[in-house]
Residue frames as a rotation matrix with the C-alpha (Angstrom) as fourth column:
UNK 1
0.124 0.547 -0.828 -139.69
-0.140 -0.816 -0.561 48.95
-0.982 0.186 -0.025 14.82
UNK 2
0.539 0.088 0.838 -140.41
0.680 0.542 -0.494 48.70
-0.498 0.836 0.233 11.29
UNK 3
-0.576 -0.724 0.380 -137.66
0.804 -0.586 0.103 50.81
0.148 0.365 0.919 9.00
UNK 4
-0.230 0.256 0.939 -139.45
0.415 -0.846 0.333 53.99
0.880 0.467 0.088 7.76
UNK 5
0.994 0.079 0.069 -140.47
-0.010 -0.581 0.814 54.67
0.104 -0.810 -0.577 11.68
UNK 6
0.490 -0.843 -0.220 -136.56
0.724 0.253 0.642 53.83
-0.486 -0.474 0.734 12.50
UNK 7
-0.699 -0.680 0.223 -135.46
0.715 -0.672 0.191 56.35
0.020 0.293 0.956 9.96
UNK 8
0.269 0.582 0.767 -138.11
0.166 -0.813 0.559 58.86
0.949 -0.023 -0.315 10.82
UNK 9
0.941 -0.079 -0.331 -137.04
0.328 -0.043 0.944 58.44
-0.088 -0.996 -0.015 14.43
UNK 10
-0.139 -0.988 0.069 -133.34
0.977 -0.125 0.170 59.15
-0.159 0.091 0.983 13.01
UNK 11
-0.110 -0.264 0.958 -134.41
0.793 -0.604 -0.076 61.90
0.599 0.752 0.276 11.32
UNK 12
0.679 0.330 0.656 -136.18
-0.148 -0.814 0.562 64.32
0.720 -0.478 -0.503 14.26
UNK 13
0.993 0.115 0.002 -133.91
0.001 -0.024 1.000 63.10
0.115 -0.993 -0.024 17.34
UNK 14
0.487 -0.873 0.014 -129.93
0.637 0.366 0.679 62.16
-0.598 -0.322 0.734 16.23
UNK 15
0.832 -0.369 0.415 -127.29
0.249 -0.420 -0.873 63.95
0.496 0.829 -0.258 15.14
UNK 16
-0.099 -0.925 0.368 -124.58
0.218 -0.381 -0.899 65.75
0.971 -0.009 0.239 15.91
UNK 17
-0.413 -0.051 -0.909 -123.44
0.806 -0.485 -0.339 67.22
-0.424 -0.873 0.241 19.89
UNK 18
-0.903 -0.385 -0.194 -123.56
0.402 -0.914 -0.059 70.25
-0.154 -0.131 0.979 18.73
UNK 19
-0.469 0.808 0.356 -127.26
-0.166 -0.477 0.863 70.35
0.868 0.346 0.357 17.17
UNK 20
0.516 0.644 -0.565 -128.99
0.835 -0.230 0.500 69.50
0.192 -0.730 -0.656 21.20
UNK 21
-0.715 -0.593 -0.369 -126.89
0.697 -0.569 -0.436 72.21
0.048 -0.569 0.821 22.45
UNK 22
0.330 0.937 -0.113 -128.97
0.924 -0.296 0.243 74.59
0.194 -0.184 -0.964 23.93
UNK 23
-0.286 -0.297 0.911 -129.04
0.297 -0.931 -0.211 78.50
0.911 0.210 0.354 24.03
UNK 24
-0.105 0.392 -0.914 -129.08
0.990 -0.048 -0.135 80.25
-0.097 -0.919 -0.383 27.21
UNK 25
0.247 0.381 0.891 -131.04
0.731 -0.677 0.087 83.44
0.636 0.630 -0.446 26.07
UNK 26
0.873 0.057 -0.484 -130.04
0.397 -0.660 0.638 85.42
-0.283 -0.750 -0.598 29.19
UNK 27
0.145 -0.964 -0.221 -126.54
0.414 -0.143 0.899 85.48
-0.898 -0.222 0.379 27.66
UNK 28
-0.163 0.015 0.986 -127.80
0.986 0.036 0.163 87.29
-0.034 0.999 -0.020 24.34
UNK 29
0.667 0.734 0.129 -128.51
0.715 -0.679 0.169 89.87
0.211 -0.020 -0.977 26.06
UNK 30
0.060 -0.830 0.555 -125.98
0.729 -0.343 -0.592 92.62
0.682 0.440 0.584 25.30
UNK 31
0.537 0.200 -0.820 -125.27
0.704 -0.641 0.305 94.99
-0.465 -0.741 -0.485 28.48
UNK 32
0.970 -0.235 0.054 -124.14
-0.226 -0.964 -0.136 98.72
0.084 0.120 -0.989 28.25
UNK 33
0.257 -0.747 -0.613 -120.43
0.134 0.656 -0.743 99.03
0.957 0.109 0.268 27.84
UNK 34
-0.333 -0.203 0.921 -119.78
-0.864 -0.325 -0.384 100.50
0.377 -0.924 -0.067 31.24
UNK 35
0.466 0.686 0.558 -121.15
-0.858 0.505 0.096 97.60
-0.216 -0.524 0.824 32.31
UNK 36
0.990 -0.129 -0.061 -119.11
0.058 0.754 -0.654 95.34
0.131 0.643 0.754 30.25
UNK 37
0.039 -0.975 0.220 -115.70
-0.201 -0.224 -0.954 96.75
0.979 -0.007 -0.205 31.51
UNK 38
-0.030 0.072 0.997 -117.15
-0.980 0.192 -0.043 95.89
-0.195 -0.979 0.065 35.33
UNK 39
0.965 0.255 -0.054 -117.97
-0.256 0.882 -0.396 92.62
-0.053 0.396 0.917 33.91
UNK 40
0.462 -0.878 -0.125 -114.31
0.159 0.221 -0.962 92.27
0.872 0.425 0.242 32.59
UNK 41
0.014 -0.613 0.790 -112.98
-0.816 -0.463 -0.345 93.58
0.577 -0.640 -0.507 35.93
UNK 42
0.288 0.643 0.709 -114.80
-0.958 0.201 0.207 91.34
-0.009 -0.739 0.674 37.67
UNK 43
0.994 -0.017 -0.106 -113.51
-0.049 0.805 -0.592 88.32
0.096 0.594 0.799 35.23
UNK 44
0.098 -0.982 0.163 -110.20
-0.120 -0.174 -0.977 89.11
0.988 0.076 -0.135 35.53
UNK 45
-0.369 -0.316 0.874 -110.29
-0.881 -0.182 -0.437 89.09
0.297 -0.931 -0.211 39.36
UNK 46
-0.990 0.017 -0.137 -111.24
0.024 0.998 -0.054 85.67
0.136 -0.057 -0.989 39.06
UNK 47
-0.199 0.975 0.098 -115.55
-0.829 -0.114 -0.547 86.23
-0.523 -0.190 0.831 39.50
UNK 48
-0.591 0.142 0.794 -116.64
0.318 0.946 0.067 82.32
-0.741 0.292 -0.605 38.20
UNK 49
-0.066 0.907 0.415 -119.90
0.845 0.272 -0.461 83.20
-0.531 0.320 -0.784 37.21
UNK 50
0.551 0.147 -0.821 -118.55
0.026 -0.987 -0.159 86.60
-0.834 0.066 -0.548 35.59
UNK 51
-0.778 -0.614 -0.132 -116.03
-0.309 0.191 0.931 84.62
-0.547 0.766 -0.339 33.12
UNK 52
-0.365 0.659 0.658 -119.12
0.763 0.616 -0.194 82.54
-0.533 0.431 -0.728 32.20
UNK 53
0.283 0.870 -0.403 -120.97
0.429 -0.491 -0.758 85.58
-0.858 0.041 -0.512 31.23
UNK 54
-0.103 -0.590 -0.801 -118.12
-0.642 -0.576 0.506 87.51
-0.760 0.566 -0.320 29.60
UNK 55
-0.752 -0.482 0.450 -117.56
-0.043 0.716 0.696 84.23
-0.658 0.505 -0.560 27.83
UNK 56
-0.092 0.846 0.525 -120.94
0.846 0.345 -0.407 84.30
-0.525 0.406 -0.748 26.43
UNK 57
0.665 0.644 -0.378 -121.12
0.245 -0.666 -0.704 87.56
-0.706 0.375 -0.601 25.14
UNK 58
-0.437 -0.807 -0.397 -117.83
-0.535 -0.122 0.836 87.09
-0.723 0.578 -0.378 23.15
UNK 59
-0.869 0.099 0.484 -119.80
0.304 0.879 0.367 83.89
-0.389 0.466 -0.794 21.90
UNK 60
-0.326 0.711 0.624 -122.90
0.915 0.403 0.019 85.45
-0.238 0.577 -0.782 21.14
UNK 61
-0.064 -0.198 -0.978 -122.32
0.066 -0.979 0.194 88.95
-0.996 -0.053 0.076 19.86
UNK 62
0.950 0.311 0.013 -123.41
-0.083 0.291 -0.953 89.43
-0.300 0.905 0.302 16.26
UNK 63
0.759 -0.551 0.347 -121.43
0.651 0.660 -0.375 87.52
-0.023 0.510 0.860 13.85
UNK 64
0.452 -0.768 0.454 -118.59
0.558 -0.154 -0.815 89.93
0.696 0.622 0.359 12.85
UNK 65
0.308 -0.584 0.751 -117.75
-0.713 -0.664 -0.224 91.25
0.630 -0.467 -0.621 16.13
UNK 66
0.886 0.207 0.415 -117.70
-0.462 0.467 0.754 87.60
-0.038 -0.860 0.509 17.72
UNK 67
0.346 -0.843 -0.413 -115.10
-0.705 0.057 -0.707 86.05
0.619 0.535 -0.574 19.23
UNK 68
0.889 0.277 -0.365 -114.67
-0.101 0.896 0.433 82.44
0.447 -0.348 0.824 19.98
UNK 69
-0.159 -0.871 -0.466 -110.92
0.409 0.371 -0.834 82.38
0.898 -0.323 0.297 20.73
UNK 70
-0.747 0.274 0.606 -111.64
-0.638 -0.555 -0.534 85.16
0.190 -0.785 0.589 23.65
UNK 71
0.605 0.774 -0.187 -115.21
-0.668 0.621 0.409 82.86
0.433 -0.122 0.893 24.35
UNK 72
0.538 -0.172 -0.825 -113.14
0.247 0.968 -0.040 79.60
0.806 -0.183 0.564 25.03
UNK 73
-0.590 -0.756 0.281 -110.26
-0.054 -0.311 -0.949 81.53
0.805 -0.575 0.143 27.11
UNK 74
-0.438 0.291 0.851 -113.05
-0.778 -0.597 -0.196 82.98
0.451 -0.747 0.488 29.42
UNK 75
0.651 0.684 -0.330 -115.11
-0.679 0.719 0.152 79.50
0.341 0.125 0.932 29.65
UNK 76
0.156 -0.783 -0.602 -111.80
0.184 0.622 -0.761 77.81
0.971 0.008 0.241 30.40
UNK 77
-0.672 -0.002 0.741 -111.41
-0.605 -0.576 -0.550 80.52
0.428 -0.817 0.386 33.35
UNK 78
0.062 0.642 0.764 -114.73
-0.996 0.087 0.008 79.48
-0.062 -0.762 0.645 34.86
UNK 79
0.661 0.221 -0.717 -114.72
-0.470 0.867 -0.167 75.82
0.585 0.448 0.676 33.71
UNK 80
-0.299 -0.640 -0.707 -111.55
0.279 0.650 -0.707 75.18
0.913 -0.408 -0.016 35.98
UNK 81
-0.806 -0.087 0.585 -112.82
-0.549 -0.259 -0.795 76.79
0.221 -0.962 0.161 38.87
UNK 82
-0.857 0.468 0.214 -115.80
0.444 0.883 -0.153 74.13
-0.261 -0.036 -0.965 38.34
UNK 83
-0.124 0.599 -0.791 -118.57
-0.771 -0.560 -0.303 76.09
-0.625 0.572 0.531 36.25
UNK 84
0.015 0.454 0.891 -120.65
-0.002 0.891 -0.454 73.36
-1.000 0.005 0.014 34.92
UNK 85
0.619 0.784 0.045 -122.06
0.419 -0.281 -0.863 74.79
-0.665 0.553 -0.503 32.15
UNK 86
0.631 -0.591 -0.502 -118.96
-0.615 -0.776 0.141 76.80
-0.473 0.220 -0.853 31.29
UNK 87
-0.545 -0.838 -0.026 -117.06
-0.614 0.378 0.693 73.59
-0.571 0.393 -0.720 30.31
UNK 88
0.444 0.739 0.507 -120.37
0.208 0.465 -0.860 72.36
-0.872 0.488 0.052 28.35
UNK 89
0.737 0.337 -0.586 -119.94
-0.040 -0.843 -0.536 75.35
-0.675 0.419 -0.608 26.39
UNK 90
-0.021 -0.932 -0.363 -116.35
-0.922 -0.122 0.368 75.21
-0.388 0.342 -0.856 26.03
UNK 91
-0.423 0.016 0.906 -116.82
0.071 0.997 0.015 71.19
-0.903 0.071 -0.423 24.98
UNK 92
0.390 0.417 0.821 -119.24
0.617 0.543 -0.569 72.32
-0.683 0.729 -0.045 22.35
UNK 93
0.719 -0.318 -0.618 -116.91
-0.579 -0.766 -0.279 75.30
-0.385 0.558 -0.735 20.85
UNK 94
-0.559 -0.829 -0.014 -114.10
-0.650 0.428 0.628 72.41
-0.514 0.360 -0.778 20.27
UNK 95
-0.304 0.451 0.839 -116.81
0.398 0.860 -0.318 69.69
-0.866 0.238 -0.441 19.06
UNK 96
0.552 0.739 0.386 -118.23
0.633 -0.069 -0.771 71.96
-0.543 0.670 -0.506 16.52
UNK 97
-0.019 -0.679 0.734 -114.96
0.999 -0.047 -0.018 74.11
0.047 0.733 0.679 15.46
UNK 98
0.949 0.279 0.149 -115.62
0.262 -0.957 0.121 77.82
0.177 -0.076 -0.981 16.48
UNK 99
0.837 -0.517 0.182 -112.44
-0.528 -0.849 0.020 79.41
0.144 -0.113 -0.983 16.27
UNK 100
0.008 -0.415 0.910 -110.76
-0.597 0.728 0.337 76.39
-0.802 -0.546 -0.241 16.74
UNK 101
-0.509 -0.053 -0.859 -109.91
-0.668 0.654 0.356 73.54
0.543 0.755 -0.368 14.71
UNK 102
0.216 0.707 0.674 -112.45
-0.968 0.066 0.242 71.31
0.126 -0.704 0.699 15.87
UNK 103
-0.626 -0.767 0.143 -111.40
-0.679 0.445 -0.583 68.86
0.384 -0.462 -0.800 18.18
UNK 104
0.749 0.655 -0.101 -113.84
-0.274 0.444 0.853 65.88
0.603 -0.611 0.512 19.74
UNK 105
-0.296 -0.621 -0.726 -110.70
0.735 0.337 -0.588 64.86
0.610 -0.708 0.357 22.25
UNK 106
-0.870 -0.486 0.086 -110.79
0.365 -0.751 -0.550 68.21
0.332 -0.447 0.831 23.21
UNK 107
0.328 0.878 0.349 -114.72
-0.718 -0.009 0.696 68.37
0.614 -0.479 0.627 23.74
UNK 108
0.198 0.172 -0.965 -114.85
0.411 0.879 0.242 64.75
0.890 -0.445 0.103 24.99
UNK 109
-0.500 -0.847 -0.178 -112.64
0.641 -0.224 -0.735 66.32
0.583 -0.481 0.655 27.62
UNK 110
-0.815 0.436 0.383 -114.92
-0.503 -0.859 -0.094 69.77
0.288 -0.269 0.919 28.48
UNK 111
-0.148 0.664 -0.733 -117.67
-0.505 0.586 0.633 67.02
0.850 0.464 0.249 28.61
UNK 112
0.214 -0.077 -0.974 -116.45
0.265 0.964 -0.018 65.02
0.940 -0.254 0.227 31.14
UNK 113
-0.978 -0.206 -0.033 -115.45
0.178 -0.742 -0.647 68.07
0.108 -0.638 0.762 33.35
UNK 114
-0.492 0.807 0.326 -119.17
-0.840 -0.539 0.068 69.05
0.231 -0.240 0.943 32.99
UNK 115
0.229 0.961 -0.154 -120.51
-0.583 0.263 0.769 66.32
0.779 -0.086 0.621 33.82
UNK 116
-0.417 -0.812 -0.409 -118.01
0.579 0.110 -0.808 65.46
0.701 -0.573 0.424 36.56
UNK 117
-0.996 0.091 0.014 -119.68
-0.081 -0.798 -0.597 69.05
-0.043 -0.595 0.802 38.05
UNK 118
-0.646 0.718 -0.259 -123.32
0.276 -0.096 -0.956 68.21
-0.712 -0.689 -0.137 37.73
UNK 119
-0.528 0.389 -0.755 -124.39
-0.699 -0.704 0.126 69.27
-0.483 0.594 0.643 34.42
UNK 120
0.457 0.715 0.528 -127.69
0.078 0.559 -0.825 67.21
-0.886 0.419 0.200 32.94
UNK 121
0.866 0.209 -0.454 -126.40
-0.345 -0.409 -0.845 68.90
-0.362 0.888 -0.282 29.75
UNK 122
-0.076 -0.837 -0.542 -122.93
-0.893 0.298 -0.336 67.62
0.443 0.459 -0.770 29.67
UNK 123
-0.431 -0.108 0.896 -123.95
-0.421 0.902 -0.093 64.14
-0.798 -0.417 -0.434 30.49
UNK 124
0.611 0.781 0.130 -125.91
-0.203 0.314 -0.928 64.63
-0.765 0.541 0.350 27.86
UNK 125
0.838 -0.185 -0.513 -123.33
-0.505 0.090 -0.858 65.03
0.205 0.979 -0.018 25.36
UNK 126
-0.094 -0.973 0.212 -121.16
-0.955 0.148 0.258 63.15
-0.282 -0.178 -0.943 26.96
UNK 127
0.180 0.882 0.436 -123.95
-0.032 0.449 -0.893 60.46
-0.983 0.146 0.109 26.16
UNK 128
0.894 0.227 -0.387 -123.78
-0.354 -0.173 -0.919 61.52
-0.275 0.958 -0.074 22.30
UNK 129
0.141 -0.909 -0.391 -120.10
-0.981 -0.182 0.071 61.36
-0.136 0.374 -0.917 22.19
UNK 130
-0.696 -0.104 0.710 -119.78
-0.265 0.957 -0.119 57.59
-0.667 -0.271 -0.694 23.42
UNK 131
0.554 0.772 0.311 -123.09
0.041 0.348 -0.936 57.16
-0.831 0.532 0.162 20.76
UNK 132
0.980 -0.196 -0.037 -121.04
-0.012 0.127 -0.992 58.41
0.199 0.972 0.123 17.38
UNK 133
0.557 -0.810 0.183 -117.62
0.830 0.539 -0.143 57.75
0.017 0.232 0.973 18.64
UNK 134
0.556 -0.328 0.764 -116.22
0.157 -0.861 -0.484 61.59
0.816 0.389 -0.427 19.10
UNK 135
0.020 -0.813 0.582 -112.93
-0.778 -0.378 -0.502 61.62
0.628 -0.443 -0.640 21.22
UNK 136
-0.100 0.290 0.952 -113.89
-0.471 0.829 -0.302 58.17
-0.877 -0.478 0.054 22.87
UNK 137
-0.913 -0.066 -0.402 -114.49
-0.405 0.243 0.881 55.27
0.039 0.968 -0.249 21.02
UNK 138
-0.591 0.679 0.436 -117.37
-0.578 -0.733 0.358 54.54
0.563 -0.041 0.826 20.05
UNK 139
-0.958 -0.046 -0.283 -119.98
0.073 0.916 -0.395 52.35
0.277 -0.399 -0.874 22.64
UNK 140
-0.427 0.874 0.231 -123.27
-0.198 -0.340 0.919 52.06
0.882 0.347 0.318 23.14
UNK 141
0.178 0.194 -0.965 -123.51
0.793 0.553 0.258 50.73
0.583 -0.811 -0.055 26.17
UNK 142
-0.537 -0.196 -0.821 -122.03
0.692 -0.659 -0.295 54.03
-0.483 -0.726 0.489 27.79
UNK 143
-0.756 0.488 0.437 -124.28
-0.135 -0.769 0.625 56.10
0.641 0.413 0.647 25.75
UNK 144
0.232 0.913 -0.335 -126.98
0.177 0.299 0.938 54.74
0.956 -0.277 -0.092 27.72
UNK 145
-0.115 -0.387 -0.915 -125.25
0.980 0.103 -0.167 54.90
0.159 -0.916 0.368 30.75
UNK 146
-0.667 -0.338 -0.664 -124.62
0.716 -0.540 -0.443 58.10
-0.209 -0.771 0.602 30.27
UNK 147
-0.408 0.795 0.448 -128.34
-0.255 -0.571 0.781 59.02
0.877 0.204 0.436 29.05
UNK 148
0.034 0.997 -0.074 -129.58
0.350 0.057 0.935 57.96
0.936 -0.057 -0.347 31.92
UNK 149
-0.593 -0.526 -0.610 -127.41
0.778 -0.572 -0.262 59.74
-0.210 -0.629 0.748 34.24
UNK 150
-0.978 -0.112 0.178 -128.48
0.181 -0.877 0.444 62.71
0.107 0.467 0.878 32.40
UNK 151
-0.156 0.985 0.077 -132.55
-0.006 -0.079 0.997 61.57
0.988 0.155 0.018 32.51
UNK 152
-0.068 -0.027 -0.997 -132.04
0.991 0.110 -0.071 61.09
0.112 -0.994 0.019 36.08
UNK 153
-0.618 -0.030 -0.785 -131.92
0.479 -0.806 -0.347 65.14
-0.623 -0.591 0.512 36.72
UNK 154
0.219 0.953 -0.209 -135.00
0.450 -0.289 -0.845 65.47
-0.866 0.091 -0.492 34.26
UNK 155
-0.612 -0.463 -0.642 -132.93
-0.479 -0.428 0.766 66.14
-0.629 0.776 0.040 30.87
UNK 156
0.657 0.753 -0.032 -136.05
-0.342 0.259 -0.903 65.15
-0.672 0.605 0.428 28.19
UNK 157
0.159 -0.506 -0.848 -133.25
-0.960 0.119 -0.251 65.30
0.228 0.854 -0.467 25.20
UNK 158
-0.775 -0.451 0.443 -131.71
-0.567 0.806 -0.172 62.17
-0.279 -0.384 -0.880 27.50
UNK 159
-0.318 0.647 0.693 -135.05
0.088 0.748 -0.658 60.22
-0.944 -0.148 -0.295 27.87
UNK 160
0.459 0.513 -0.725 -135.84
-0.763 -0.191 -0.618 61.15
-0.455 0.837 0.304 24.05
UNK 161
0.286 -0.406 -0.868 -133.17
-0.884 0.238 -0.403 59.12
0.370 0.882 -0.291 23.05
UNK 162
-0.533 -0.022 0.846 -133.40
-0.463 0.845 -0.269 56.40
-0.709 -0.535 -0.460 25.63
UNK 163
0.174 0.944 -0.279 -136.33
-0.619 -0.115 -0.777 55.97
-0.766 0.308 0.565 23.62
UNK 164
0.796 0.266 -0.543 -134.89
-0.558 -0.023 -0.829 55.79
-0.233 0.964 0.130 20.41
UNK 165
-0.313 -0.949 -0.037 -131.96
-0.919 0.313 -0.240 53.24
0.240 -0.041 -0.970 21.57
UNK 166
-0.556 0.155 0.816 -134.68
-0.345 0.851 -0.397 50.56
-0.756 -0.502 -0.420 22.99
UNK 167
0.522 0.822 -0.229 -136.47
-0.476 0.058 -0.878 51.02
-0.708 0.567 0.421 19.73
UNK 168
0.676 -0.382 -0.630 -133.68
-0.647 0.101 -0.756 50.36
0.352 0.919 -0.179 17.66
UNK 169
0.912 -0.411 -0.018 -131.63
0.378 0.820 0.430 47.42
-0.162 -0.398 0.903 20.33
UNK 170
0.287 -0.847 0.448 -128.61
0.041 -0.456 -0.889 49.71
0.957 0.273 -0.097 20.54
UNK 171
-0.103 -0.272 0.957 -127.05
-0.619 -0.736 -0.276 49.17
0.779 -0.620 -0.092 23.65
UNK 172
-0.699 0.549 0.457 -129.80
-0.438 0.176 -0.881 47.05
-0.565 -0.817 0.118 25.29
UNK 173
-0.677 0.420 0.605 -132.54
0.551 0.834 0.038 44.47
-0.488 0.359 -0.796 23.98
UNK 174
-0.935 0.253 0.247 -134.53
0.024 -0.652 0.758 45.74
0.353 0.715 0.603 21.47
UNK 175
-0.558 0.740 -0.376 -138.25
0.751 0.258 -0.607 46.79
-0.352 -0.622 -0.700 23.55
UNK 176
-0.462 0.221 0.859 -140.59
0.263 -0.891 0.371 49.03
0.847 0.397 0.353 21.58
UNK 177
0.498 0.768 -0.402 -142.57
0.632 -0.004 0.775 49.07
0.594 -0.640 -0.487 25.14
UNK 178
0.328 -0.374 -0.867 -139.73
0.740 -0.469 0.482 50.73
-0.587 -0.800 0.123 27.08
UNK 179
-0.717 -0.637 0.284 -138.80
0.692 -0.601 0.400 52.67
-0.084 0.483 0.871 24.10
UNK 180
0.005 0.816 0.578 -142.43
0.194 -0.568 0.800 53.97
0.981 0.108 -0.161 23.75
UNK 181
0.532 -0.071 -0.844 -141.72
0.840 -0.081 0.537 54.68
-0.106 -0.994 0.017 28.55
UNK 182
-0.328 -0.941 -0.086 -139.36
0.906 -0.339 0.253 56.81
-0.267 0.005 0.964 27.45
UNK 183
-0.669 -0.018 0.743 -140.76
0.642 -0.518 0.565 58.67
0.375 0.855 0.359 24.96
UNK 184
0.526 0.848 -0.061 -143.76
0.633 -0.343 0.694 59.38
0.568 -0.404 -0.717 27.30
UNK 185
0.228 -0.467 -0.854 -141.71
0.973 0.126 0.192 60.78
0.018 -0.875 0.483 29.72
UNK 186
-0.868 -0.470 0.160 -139.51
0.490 -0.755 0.436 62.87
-0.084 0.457 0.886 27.37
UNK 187
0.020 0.750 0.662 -143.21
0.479 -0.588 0.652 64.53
0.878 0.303 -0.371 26.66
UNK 188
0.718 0.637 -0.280 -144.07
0.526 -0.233 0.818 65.06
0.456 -0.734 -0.503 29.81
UNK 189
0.158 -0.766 -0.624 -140.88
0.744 -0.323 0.585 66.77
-0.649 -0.556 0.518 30.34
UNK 190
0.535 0.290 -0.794 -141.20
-0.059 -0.924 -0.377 69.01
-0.843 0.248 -0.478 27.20
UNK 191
-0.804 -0.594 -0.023 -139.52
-0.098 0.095 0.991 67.24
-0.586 0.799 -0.135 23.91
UNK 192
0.275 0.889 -0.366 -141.86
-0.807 0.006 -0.590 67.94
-0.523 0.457 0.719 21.35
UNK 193
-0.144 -0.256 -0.956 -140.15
-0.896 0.443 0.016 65.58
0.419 0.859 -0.293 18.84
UNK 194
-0.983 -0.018 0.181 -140.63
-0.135 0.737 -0.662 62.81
-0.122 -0.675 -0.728 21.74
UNK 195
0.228 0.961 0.153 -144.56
-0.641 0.267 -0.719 62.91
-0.732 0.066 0.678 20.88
UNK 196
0.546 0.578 -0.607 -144.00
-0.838 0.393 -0.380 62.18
0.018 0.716 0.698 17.36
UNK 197
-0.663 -0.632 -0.402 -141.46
-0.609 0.767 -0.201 59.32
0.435 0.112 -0.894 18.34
UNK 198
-0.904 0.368 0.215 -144.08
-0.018 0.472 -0.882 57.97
-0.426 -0.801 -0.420 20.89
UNK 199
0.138 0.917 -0.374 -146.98
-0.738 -0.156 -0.657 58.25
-0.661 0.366 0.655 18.43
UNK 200
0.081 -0.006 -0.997 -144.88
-0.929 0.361 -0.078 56.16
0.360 0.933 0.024 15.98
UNK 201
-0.834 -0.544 0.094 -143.71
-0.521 0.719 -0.461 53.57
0.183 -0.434 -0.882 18.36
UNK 202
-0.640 0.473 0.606 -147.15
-0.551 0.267 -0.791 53.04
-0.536 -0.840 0.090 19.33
UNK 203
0.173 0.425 -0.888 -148.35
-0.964 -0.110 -0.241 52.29
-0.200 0.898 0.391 16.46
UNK 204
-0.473 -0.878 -0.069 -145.73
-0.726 0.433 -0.534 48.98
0.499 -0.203 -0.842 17.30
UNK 205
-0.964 0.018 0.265 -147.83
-0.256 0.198 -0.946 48.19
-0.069 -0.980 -0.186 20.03
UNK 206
-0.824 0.176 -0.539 -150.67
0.461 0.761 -0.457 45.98
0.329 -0.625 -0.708 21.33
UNK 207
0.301 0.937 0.178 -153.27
0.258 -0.260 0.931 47.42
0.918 -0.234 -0.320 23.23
UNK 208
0.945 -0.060 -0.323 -152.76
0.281 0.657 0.700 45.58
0.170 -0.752 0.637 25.95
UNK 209
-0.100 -0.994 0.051 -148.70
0.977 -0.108 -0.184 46.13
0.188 0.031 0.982 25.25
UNK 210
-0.253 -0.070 0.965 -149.52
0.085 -0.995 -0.050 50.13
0.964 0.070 0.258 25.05
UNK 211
0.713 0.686 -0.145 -151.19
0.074 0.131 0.989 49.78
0.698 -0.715 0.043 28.41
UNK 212
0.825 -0.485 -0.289 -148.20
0.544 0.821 0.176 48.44
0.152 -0.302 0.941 29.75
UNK 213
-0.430 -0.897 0.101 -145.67
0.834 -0.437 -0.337 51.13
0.347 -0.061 0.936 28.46
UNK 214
0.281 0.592 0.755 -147.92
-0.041 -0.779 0.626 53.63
0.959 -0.207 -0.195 30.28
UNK 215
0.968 0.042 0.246 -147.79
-0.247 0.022 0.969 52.50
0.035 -0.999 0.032 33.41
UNK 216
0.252 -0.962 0.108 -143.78
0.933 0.271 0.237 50.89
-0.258 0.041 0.965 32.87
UNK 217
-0.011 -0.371 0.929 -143.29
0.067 -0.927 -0.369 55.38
0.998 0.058 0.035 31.90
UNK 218
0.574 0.394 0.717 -144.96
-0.424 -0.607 0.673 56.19
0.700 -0.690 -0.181 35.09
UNK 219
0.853 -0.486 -0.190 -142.82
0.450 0.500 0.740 53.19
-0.265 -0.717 0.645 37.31
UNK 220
-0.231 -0.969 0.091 -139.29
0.964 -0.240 -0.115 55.30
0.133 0.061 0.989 35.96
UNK 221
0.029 0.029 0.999 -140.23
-0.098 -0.995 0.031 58.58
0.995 -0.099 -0.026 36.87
UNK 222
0.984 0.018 0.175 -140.94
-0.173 0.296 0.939 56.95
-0.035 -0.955 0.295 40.46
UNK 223
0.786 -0.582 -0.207 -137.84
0.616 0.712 0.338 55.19
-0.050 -0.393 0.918 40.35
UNK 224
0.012 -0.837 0.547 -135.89
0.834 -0.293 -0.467 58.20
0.551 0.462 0.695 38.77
UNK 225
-0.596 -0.242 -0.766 -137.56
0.715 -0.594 -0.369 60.78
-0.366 -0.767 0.527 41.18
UNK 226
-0.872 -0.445 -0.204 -139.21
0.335 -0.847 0.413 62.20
-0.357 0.292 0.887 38.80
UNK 227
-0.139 0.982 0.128 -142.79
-0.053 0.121 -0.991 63.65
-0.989 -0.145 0.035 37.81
UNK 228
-0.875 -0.185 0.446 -143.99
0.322 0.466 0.824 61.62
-0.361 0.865 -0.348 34.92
């Protein structure tokens, strides 16, 4: 790829764990307190999927009543009892510092627990970590590995940056054709920022070569299970 697409391709898709992290909006949603002391009962009597919640509403309660140290505790709770999602969370409260000195061992760690349990999302960043070196050192080769673990259960962020790892020979031979497979995918799976990576890439490309990474998108969704 020629520079100015390579840093335009930096600019919409890489960064940091903490900026893919997604928001689960169900957990913004502030219940009554009576409700919120059953909630706590419920957490306290060990309820998995009741620490998760609790844990969220410590984490996303407006700004001056949150509280991340209470957040991580409760996330820890569910996270050992194997709550995927719960040791994402907790992974990205140490990766990004929330109440915490921020810690990438200590993500790396929450990371590997979630994606150990099944989470698309902590493969993903377990993926990122192994990309910039946070609590691991740093390897491209297991970034990929573990993006395509992660594209394998239909994680777009994952197949965005497959993309942008064959475009740029990080990892794996440099192929703007499979990097521009990816990118299709990641559309069809709902990364917007995966159009404009797959518009530039194509730009790269052939006709004849564009042809090719059409049908070479559609052969890894077969191969990954998935509908391309």
């Amino acid at each position: 790829m020629k520079l100015n697409h390579i840093l335009t391709l930096f600019a919409l898709s890489l960064g940091t764990v903490s900026s893919h992290a997604d928001i689960d909006i169900s957990r913004l949603l502030i219940p009554p307190k009576n409700e919120i002391r059953q909630l706590l009962d419920k957490a306290q009597g060990g309820d998995v999927n009741a620490q998760y919640r609790l844990a969220g509403l410590y984490e996303s309660t407006p700004e001056k009543e949150r509280d991340y140290q209470q957040a991580a505790y409760w996330y820890q709770q569910a996270a050992e009892q194997g709550h995927p999602e719960a040791a994402e969370n907790l992974g990205l409260i140490y990766n990004e510092g929330r109440g915490h000195q921020r810690d990438f061992n200590e993500a790396f760690k929450w990371f590997t627990l979630a994606s150990e349990n099944g989470s698309a999302r902590g493969k993903y960043s377990l993926a990122l970590a192994h990309y910039y070196g946070q609590g691991t050192p740093r390897d491209f080769t297991l970034a990929i590995h573990w993006y395509r673990e992660s594209a394998a259960m239909g994680y777009a962020r994952a197949m965005n940056n497959l993309g942008i790892m064959h475009g740029l020979g990080e990892g794996v031979l440099q192929n703007d054709i499979e990097a521009y497979a990816w990118f299709e995918l990641a559309v069809s799976h709902g990364n917007s920022n995966a159009a404009k990576n797959r518009d530039l890439t194509a730009l790269e490309l052939s006709p004849q070569e564009l042809e090719q990474a059409k049908v070479l998108s559609q052969d890894i969704a077969k191969h990954l299970g998935l509908g391309g």
